[in-house]
C-alpha positions in Angstrom: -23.5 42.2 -64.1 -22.1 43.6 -60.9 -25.2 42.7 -58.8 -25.1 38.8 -60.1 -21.0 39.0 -59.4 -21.7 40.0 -56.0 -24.8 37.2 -55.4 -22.4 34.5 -56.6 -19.6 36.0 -54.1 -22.0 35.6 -51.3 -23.2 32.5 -52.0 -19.8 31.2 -52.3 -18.8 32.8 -49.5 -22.3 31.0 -47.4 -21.1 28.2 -48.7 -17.3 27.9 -47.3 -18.6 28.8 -43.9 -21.2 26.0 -43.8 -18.7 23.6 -44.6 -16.5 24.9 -41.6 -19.1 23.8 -39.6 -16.7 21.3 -36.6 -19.7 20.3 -34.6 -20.3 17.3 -37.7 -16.3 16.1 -37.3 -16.4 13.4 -35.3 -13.1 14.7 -33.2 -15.7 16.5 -31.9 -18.2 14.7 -30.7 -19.3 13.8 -27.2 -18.3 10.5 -26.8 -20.3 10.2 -23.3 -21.1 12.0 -19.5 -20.3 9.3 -17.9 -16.7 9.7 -16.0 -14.0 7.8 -14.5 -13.7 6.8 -10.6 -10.8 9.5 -9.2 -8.4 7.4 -7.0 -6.3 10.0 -4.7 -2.3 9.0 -5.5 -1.5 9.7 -1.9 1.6 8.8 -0.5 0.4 6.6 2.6 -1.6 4.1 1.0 0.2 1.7 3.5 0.2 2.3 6.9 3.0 1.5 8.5 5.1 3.0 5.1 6.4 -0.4 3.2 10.0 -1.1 4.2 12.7 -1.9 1.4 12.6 -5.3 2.6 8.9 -6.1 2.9 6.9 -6.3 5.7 7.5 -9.2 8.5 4.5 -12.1 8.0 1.6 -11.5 10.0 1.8 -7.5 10.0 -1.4 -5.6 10.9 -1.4 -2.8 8.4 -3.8 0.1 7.5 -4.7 0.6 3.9 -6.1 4.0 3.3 -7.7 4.8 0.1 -8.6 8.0 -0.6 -11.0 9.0 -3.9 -13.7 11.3 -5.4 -17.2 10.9 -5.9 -18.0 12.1 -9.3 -20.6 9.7 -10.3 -22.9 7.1 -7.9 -19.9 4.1 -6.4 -21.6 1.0 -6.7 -18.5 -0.6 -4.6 -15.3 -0.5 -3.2 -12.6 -3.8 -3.5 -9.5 -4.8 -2.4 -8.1 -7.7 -4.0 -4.4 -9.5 -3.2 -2.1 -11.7 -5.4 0.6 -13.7 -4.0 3.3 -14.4 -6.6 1.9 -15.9 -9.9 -1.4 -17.3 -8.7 -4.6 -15.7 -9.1 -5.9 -12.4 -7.5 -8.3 -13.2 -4.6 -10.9 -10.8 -3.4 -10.0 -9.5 0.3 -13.3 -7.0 0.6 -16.1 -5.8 -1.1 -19.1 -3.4 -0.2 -20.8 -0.5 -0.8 -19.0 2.8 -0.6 -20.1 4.5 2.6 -19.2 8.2 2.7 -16.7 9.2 5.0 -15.3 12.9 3.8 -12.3 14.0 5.4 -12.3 17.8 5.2 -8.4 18.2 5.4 -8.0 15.5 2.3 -10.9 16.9 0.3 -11.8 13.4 -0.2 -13.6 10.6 0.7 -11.5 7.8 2.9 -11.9 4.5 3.3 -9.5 2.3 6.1 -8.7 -1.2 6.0 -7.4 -3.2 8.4 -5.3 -6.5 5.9 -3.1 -8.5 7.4 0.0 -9.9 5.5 -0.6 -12.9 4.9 1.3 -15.3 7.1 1.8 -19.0 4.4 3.8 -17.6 1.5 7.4 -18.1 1.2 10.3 -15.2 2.4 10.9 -13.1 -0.7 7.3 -13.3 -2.1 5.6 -10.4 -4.2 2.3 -9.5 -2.9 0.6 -7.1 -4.5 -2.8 -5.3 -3.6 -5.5 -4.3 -5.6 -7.6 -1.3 -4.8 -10.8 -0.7 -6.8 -13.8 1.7 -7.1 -16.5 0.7 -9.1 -19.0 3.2 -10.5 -22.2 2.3 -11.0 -22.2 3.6 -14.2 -19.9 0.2 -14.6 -16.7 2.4 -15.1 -13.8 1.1 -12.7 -10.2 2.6 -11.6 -7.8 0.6 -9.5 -4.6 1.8 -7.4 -2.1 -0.9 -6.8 0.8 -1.1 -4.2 3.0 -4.3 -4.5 5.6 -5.4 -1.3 7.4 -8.6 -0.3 7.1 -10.9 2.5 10.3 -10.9 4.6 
């Protein structure tokens, strides 16, 4: 009687610890290896810094994105919207490394313009965008006005 009280024990036991088994919850499953663009949130995405009243129409300014190569970059954009209308693309193309050993990063300059027709008082905001090829995209977006 003892020997059959001790194989049901251990079978009950077997039992619990199978069911414990958190590999079959789906909390923890592996949803995917694909990852995420990393955009660097550094301070001077604007060169010169944006003043509190907006930059002066026809400013030549340098916008410097910095980000991480974690999986293959199918491209890089830069998009504006002025006011309410509808984004408009300002560059596209491929991601061409440039690593800057002091950032740890890859950096990518662009020379934009502000734009020269919209009214004093304006919002303009720019888009920044990587684009994994992987189709997985993140964006970093910096908004000024026209004086």
């Amino acid at each position: 009687m003892k020997k059959l009280t001790i194989l049901y024990l251990s079978f009950a036991i077997l039992g619990v610890l199978s069911a414990c088994d958190r590999t079959e919850e789906p909390i923890y499953e592996k949803l995917s290896d694909e990852h995420y663009p990393v955009i660097v949130q550094n301070t001077n995405f604007f060169t010169p810094a944006v003043p509190s009243a907006g930059y002066v129409k026809g400013t030549a300014v340098k916008i410097e994105f910095d980000y991480f190569v974690r999986e293959p970059i199918n491209e890089i954009q830069f998009w504006e919207k002025i006011g309410t209308a509808d984004s408009v693309a300002l560059f596209k193309g491929p991601a061409v490394p440039a690593f800057s050993k002091i950032k740890n990063c890859d950096t990518l300059i662009y020379n934009y313009i502000v734009p020269s027709a919209p009214a004093s008082g304006t919002t303009i905001a720019i888009r920044g965008r990587v684009v994994n090829k992987n189709g997985l995209t993140k964006d970093r977006v910096l908004t000024y006005r026209i004086r």
